[in-house]
Each structure stands twice: as C-alpha cells, then as structure tokens.
mmCIF entry with sequence, helices, sheets and N, C-alpha, C, O atoms, coordinates in Angstrom:
data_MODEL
# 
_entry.id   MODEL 
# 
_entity.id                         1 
_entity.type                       polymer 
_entity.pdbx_number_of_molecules   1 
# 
_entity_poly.entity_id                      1 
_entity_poly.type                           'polypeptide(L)' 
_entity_poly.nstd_linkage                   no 
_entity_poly.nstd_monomer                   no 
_entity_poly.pdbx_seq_one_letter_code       
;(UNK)(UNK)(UNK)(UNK)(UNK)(UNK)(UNK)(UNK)(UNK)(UNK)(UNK)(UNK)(UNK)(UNK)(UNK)(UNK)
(UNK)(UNK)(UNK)(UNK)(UNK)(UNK)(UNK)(UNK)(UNK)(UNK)(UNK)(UNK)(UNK)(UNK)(UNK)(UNK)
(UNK)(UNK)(UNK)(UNK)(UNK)(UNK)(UNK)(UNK)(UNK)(UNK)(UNK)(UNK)(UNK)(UNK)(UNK)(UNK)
(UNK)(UNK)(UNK)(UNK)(UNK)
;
_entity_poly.pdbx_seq_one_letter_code_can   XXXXXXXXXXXXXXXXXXXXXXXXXXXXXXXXXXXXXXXXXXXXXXXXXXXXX 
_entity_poly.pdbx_strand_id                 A 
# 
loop_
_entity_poly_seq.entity_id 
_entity_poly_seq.num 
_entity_poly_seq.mon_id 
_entity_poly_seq.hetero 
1 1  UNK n 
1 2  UNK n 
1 3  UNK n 
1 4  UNK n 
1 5  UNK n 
1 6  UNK n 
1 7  UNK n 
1 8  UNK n 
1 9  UNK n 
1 10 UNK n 
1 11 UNK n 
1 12 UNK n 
1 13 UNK n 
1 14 UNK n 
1 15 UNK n 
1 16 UNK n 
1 17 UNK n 
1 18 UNK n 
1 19 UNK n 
1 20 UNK n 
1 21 UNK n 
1 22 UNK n 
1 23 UNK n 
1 24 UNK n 
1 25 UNK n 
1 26 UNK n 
1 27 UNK n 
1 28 UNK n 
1 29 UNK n 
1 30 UNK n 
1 31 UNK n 
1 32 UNK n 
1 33 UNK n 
1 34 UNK n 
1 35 UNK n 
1 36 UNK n 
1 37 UNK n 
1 38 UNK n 
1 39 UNK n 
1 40 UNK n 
1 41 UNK n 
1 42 UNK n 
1 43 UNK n 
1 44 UNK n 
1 45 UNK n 
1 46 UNK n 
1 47 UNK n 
1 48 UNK n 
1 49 UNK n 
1 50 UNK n 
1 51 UNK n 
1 52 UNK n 
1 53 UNK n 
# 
_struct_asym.id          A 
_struct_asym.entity_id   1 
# 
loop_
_struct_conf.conf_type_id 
_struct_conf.id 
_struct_conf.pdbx_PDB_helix_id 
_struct_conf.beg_label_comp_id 
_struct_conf.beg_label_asym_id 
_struct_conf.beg_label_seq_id 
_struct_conf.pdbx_beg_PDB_ins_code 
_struct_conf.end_label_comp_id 
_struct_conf.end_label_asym_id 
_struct_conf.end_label_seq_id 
_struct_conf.pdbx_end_PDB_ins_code 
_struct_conf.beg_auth_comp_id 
_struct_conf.beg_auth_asym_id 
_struct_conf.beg_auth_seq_id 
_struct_conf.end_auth_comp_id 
_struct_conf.end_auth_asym_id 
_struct_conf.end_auth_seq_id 
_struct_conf.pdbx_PDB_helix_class 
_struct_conf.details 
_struct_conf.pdbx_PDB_helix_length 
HELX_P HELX_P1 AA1 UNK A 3  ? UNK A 14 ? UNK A 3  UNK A 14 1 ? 12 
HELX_P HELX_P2 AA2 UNK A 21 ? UNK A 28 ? UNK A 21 UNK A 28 1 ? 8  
HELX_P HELX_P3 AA3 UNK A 32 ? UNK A 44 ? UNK A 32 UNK A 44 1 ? 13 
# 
_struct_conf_type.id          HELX_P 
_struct_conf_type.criteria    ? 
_struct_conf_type.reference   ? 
# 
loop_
_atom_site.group_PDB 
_atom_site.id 
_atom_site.type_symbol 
_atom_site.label_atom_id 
_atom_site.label_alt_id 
_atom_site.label_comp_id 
_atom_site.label_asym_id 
_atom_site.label_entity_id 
_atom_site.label_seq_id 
_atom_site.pdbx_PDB_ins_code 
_atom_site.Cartn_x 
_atom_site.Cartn_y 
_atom_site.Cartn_z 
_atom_site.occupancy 
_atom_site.B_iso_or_equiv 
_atom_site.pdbx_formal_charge 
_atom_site.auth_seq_id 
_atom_site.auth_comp_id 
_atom_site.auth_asym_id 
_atom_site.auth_atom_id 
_atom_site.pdbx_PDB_model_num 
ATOM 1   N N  . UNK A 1 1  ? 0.855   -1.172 0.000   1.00 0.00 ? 1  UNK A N  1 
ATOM 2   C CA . UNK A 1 1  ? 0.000   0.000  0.000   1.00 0.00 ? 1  UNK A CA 1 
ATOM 3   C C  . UNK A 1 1  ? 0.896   1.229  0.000   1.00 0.00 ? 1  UNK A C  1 
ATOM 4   O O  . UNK A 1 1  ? 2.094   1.198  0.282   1.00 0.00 ? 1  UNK A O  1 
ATOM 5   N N  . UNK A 1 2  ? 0.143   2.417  -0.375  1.00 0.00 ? 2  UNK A N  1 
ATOM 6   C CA . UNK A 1 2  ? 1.430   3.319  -0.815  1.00 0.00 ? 2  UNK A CA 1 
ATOM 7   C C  . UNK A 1 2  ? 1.359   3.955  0.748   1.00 0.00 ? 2  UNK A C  1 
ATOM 8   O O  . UNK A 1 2  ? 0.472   4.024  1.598   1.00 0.00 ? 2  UNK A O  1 
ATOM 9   N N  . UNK A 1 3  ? 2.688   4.358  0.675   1.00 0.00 ? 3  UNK A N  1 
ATOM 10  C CA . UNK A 1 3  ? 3.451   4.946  1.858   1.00 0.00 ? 3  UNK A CA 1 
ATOM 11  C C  . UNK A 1 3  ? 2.114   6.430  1.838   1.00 0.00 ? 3  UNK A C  1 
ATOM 12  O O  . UNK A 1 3  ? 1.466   6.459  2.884   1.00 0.00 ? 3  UNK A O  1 
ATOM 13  N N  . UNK A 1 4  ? 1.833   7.230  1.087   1.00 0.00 ? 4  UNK A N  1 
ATOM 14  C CA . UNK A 1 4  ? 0.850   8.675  1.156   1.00 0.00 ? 4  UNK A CA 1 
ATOM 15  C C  . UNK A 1 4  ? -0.645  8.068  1.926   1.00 0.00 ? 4  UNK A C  1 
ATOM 16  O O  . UNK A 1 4  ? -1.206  8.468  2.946   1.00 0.00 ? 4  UNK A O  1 
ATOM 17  N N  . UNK A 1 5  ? -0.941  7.154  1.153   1.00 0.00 ? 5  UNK A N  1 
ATOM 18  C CA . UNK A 1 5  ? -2.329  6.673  1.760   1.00 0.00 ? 5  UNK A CA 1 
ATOM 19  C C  . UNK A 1 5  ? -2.464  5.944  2.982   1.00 0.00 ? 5  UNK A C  1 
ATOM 20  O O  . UNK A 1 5  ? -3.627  5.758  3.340   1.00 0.00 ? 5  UNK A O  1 
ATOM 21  N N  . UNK A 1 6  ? -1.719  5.568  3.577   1.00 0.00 ? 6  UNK A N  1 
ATOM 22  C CA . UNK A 1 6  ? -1.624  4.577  4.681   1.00 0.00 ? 6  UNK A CA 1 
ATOM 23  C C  . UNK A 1 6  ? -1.326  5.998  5.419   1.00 0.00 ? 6  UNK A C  1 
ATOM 24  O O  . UNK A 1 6  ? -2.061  6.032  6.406   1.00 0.00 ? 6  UNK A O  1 
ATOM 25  N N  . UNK A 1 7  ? -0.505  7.245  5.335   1.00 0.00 ? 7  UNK A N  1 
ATOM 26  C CA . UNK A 1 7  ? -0.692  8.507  6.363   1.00 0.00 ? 7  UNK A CA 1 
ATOM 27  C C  . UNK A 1 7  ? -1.797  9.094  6.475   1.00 0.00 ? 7  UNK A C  1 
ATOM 28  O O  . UNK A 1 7  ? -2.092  9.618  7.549   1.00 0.00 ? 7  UNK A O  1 
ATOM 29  N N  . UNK A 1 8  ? -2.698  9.136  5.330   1.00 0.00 ? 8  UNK A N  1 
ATOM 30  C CA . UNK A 1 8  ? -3.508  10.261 4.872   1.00 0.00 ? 8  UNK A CA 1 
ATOM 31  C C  . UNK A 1 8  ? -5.113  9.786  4.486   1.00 0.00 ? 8  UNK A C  1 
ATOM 32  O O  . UNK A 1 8  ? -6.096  10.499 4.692   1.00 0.00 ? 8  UNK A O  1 
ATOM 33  N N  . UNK A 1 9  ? -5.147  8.475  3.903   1.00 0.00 ? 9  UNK A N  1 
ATOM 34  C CA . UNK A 1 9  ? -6.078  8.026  3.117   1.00 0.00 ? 9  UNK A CA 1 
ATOM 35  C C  . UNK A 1 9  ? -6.714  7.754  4.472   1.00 0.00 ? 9  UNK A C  1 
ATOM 36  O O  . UNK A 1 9  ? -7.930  7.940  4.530   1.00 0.00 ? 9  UNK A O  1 
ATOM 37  N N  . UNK A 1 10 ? -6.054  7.320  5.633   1.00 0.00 ? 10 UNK A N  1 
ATOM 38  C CA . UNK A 1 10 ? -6.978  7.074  6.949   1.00 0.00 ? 10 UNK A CA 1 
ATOM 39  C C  . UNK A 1 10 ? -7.401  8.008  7.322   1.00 0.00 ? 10 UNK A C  1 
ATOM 40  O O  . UNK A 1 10 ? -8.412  7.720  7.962   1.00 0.00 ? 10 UNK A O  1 
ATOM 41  N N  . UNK A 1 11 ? -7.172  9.437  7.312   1.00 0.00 ? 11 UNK A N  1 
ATOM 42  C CA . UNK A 1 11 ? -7.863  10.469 7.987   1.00 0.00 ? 11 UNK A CA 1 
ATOM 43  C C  . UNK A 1 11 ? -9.237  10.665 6.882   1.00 0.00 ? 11 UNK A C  1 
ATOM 44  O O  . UNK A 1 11 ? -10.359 11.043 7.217   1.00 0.00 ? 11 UNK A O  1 
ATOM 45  N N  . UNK A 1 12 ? -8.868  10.359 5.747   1.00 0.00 ? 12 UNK A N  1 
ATOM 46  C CA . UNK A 1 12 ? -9.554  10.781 4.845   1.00 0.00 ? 12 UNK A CA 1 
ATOM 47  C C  . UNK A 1 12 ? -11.092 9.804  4.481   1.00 0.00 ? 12 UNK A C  1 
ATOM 48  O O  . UNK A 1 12 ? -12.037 10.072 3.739   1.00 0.00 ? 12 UNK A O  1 
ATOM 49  N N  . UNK A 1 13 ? -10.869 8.822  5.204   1.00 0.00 ? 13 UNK A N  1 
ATOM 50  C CA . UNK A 1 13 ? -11.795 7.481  4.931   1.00 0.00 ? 13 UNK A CA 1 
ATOM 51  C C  . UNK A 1 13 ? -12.535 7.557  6.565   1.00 0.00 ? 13 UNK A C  1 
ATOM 52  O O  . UNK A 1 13 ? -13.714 7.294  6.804   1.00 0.00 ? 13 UNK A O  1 
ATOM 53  N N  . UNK A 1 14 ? -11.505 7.982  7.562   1.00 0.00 ? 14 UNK A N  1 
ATOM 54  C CA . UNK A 1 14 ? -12.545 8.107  8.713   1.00 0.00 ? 14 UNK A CA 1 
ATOM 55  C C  . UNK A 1 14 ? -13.290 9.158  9.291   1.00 0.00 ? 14 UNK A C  1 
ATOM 56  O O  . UNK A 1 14 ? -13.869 9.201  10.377  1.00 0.00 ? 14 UNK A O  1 
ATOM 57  N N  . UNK A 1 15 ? -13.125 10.445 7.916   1.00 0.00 ? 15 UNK A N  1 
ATOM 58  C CA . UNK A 1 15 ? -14.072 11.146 8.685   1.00 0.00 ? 15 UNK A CA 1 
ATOM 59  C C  . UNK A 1 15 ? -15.217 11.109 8.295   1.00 0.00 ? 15 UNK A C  1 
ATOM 60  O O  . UNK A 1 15 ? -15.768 12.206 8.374   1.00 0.00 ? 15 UNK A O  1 
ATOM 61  N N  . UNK A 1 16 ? -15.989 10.103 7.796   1.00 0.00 ? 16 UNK A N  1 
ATOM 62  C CA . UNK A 1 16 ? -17.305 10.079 7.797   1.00 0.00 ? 16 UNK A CA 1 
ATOM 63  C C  . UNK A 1 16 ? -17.607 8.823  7.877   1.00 0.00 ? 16 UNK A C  1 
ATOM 64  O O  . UNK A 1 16 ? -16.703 7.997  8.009   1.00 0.00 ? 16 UNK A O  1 
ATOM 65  N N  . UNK A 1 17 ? -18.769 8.487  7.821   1.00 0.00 ? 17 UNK A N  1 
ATOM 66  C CA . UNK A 1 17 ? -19.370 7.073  7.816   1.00 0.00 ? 17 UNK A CA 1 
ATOM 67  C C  . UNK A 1 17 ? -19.233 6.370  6.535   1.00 0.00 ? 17 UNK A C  1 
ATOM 68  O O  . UNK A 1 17 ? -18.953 5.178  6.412   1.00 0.00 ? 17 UNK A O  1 
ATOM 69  N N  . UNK A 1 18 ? -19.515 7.438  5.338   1.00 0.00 ? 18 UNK A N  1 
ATOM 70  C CA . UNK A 1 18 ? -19.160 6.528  3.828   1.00 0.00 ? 18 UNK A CA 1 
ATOM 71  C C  . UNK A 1 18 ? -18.621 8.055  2.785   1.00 0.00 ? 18 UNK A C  1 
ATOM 72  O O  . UNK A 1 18 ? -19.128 9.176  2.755   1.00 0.00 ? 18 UNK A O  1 
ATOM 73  N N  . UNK A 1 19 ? -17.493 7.533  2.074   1.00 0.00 ? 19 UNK A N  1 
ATOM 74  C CA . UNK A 1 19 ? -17.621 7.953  1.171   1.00 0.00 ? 19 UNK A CA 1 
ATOM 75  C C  . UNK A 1 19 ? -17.286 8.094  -0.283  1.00 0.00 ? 19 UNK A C  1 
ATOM 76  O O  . UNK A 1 19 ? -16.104 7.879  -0.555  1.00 0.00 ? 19 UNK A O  1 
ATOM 77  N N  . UNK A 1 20 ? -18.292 8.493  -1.534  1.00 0.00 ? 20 UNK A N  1 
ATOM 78  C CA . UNK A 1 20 ? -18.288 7.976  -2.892  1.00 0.00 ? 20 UNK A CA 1 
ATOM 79  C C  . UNK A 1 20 ? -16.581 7.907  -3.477  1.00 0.00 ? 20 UNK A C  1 
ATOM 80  O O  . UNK A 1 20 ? -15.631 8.620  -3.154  1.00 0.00 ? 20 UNK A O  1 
ATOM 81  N N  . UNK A 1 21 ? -16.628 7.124  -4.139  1.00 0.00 ? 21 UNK A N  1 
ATOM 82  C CA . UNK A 1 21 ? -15.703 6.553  -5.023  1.00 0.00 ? 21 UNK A CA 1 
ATOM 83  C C  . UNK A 1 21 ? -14.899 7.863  -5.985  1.00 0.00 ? 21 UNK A C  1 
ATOM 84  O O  . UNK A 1 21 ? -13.670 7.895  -5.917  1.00 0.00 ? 21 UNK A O  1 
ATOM 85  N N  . UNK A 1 22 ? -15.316 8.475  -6.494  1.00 0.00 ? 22 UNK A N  1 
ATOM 86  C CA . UNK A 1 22 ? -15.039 9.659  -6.726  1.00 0.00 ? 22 UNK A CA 1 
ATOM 87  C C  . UNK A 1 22 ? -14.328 10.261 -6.273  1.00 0.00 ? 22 UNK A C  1 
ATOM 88  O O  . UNK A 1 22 ? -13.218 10.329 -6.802  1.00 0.00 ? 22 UNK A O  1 
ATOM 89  N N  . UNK A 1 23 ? -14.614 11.031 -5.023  1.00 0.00 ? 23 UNK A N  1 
ATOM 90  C CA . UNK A 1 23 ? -14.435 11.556 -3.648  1.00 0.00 ? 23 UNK A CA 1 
ATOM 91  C C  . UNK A 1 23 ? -13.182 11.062 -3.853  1.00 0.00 ? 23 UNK A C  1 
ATOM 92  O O  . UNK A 1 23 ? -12.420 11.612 -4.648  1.00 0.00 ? 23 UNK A O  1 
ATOM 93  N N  . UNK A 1 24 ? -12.844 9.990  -3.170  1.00 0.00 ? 24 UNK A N  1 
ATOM 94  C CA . UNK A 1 24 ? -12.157 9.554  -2.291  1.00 0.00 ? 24 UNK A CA 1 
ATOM 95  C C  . UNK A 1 24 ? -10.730 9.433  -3.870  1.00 0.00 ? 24 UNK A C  1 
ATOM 96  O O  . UNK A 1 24 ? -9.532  9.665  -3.704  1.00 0.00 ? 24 UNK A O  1 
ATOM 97  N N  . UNK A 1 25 ? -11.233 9.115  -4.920  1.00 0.00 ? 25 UNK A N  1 
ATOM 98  C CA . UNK A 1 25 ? -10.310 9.418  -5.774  1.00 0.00 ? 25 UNK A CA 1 
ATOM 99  C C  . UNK A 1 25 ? -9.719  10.662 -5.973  1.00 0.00 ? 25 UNK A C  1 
ATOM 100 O O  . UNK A 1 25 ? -8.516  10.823 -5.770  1.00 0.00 ? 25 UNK A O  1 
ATOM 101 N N  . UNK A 1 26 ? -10.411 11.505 -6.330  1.00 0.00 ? 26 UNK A N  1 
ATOM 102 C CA . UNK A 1 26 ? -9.908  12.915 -6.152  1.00 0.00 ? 26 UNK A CA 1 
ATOM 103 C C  . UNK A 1 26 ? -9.182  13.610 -5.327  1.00 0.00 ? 26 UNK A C  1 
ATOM 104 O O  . UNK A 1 26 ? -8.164  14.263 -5.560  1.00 0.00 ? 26 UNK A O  1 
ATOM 105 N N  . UNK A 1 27 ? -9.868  13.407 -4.142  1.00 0.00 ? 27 UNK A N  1 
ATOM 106 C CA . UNK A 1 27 ? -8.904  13.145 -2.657  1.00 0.00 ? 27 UNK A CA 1 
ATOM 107 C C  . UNK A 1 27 ? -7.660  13.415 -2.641  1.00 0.00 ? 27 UNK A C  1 
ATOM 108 O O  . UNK A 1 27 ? -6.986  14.434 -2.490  1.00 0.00 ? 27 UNK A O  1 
ATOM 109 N N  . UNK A 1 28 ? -7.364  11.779 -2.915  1.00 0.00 ? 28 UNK A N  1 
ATOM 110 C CA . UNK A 1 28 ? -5.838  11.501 -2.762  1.00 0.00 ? 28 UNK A CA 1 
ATOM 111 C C  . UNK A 1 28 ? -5.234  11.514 -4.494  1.00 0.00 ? 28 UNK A C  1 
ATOM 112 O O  . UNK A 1 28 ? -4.120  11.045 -4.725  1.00 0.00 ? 28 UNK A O  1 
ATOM 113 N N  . UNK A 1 29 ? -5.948  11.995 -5.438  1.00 0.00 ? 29 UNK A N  1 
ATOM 114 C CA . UNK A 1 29 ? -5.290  12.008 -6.695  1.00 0.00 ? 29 UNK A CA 1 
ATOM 115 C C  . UNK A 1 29 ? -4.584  10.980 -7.402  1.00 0.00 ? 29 UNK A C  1 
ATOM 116 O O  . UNK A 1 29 ? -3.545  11.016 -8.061  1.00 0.00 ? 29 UNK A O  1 
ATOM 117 N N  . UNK A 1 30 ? -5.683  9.709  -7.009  1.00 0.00 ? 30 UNK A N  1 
ATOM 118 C CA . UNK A 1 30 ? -5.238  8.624  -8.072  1.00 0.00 ? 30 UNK A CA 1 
ATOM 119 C C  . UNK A 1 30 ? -5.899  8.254  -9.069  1.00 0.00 ? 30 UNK A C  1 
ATOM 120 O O  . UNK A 1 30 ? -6.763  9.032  -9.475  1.00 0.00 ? 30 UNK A O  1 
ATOM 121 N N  . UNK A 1 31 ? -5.761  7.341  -9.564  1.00 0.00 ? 31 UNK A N  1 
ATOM 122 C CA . UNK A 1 31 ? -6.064  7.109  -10.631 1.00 0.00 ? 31 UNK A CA 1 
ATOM 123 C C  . UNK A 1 31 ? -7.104  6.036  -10.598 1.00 0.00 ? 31 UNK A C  1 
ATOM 124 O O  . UNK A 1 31 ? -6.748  5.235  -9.733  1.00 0.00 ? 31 UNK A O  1 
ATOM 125 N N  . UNK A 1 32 ? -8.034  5.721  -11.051 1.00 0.00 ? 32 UNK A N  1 
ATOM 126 C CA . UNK A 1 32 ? -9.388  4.850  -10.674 1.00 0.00 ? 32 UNK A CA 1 
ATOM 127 C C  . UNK A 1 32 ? -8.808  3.187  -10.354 1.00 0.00 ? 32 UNK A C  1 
ATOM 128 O O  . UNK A 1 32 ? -9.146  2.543  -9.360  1.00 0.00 ? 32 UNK A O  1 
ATOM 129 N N  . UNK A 1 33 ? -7.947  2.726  -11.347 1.00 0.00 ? 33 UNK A N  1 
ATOM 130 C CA . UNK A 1 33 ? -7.384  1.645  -11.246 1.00 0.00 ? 33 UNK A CA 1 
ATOM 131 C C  . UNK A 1 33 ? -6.044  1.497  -9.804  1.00 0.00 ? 33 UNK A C  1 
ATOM 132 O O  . UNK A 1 33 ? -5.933  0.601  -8.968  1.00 0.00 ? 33 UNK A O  1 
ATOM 133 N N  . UNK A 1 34 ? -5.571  2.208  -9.914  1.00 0.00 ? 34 UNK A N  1 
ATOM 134 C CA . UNK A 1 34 ? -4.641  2.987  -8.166  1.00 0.00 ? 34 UNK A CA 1 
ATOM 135 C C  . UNK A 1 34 ? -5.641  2.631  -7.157  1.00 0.00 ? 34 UNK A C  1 
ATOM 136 O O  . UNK A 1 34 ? -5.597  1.684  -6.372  1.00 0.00 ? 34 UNK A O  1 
ATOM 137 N N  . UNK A 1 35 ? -6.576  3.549  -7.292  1.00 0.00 ? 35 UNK A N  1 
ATOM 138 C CA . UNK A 1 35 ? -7.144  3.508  -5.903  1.00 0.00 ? 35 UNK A CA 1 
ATOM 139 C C  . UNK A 1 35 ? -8.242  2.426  -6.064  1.00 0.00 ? 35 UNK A C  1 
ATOM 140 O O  . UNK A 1 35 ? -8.827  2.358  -4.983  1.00 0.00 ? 35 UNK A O  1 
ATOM 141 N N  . UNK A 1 36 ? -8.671  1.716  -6.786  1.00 0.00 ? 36 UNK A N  1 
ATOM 142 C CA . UNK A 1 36 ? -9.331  0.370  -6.892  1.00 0.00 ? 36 UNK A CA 1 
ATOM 143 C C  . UNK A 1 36 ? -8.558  -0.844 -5.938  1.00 0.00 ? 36 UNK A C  1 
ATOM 144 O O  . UNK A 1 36 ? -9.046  -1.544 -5.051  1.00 0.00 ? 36 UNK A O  1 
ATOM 145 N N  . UNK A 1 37 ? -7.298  -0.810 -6.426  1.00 0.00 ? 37 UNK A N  1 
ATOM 146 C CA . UNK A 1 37 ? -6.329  -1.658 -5.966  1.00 0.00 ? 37 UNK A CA 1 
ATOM 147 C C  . UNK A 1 37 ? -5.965  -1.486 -4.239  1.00 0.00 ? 37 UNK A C  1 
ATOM 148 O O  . UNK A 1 37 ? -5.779  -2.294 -3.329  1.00 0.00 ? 37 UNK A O  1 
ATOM 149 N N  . UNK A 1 38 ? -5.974  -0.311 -4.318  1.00 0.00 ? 38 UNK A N  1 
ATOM 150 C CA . UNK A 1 38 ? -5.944  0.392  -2.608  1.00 0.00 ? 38 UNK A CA 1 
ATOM 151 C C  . UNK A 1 38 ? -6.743  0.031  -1.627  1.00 0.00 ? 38 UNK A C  1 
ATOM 152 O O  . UNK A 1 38 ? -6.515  -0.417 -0.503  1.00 0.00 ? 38 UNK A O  1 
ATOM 153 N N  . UNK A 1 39 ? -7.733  0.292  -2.211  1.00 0.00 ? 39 UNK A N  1 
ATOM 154 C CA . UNK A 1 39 ? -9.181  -0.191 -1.440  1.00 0.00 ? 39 UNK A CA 1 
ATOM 155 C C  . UNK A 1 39 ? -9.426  -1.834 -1.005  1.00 0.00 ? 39 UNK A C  1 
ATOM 156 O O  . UNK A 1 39 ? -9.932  -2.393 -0.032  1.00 0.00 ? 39 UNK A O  1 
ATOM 157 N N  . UNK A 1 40 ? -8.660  -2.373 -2.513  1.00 0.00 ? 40 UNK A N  1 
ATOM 158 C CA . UNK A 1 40 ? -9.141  -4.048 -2.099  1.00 0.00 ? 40 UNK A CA 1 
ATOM 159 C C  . UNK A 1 40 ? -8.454  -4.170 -0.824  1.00 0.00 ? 40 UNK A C  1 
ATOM 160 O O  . UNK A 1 40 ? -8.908  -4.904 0.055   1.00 0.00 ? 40 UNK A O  1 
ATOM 161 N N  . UNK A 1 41 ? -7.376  -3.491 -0.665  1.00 0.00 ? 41 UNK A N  1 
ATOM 162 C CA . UNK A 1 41 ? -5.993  -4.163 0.223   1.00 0.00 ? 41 UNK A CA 1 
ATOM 163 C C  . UNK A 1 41 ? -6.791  -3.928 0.999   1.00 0.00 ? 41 UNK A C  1 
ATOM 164 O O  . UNK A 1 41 ? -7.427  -4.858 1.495   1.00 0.00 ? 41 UNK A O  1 
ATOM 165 N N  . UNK A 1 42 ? -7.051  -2.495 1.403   1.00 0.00 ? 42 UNK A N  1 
ATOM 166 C CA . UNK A 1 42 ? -7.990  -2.159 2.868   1.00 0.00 ? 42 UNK A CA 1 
ATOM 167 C C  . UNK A 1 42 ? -9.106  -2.885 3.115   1.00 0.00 ? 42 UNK A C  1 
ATOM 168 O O  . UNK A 1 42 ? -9.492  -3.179 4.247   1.00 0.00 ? 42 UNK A O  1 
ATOM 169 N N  . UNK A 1 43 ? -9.688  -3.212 2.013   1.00 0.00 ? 43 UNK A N  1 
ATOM 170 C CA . UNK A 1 43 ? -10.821 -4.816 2.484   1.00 0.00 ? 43 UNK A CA 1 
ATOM 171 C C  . UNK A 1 43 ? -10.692 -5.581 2.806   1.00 0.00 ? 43 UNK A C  1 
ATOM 172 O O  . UNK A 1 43 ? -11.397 -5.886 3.769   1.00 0.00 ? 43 UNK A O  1 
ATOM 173 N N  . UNK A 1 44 ? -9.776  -6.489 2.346   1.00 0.00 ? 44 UNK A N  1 
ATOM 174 C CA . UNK A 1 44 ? -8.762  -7.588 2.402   1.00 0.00 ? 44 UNK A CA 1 
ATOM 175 C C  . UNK A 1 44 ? -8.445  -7.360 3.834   1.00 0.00 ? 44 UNK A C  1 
ATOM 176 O O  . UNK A 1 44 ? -8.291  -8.437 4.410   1.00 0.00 ? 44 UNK A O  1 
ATOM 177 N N  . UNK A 1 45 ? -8.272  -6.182 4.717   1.00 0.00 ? 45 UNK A N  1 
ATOM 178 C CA . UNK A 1 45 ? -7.575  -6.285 5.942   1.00 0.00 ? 45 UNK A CA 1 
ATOM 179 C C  . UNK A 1 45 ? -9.071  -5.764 6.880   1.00 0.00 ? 45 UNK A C  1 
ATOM 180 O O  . UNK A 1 45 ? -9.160  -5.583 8.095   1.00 0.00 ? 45 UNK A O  1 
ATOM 181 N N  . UNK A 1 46 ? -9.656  -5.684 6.296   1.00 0.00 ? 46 UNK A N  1 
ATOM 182 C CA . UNK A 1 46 ? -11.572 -5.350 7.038   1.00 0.00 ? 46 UNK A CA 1 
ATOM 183 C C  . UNK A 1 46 ? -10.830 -3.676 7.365   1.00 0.00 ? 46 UNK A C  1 
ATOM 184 O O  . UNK A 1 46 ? -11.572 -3.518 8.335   1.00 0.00 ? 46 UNK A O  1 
ATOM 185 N N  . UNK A 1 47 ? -10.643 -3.377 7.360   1.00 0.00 ? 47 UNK A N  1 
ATOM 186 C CA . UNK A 1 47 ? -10.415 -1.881 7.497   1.00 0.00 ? 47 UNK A CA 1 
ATOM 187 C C  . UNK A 1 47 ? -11.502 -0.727 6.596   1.00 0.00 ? 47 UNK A C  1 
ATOM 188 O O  . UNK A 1 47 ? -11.831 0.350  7.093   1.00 0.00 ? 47 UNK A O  1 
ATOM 189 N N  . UNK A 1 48 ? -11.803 -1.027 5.694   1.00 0.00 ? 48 UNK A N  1 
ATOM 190 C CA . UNK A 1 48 ? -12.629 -0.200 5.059   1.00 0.00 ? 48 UNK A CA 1 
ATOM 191 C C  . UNK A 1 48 ? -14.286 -1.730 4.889   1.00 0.00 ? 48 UNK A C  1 
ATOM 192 O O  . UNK A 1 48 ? -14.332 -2.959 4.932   1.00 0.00 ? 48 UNK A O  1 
ATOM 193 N N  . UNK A 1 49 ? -15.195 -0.717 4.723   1.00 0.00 ? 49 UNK A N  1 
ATOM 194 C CA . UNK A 1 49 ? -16.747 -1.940 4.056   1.00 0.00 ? 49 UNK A CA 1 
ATOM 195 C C  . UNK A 1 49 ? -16.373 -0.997 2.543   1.00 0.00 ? 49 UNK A C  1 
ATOM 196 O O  . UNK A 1 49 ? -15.831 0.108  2.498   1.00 0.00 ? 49 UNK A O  1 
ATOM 197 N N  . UNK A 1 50 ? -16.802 -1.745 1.514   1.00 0.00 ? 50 UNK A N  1 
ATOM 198 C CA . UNK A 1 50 ? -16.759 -1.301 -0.045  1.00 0.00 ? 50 UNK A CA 1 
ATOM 199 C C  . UNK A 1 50 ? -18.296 -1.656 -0.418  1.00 0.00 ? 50 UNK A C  1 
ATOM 200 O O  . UNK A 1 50 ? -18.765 -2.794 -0.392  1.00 0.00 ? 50 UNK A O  1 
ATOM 201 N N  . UNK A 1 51 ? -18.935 -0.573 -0.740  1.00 0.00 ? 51 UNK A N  1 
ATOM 202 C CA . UNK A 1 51 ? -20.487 -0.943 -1.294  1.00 0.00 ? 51 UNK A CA 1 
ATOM 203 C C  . UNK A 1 51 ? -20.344 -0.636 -3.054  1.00 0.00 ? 51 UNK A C  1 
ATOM 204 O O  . UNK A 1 51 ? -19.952 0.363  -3.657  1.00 0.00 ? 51 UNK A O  1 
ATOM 205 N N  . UNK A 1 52 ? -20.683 -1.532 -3.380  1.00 0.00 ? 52 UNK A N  1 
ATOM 206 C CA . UNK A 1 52 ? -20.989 -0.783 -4.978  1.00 0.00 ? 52 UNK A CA 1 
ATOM 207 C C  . UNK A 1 52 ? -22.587 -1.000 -5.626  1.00 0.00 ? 52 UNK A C  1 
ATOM 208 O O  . UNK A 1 52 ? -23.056 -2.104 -5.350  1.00 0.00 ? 52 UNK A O  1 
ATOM 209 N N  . UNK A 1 53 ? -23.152 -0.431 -6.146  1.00 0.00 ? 53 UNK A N  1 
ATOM 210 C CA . UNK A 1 53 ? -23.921 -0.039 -6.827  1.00 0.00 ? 53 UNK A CA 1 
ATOM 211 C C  . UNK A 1 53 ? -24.557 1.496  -7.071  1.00 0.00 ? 53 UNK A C  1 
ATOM 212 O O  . UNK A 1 53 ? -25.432 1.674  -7.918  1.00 0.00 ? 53 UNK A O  1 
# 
C-alpha cells in the first residue's frame, strides 16, 4: 500500500461514515485503477466496508 495513503487516506476514509468513489479518488489524486487496488488491500484487511452499486 502506498506509503501517502496509509498517512492520509486514513484520515480521509474516517471522517465520515461513507464515502463515494469519486471523492475519495480525487482526494488523494489517483487514478481509478490505483485507488481500486488500494481499497481491495484495505478490504482484504476489514479496514474499510466497499459498497458498490
């Protein structure tokens, strides 16, 4: 996981209860496939819930 998001992506994912995919791309300024990959890890470790539809 990248060294920026593991500082930052946590402040950024816990200050609310949910938020869009978008968002959270823009955010941290990756790239849809980047932060796709990011997210699984953080699932993969139950750290984030991922809803899609």
């Amino acid at each position: 996981m990248s060294d920026w998001l593991c500082r930052h992506g946590n402040l950024l994912l816990a200050a609310a209860e949910w938020r869009e995919f978008a968002f959270a791309r823009d955010a941290v300024e990756f790239s849809d496939s980047v932060l796709s990959k990011q997210m699984a890890m953080l699932r993969a470790a139950e750290l984030v819930e991922v809803r899609k539809g």
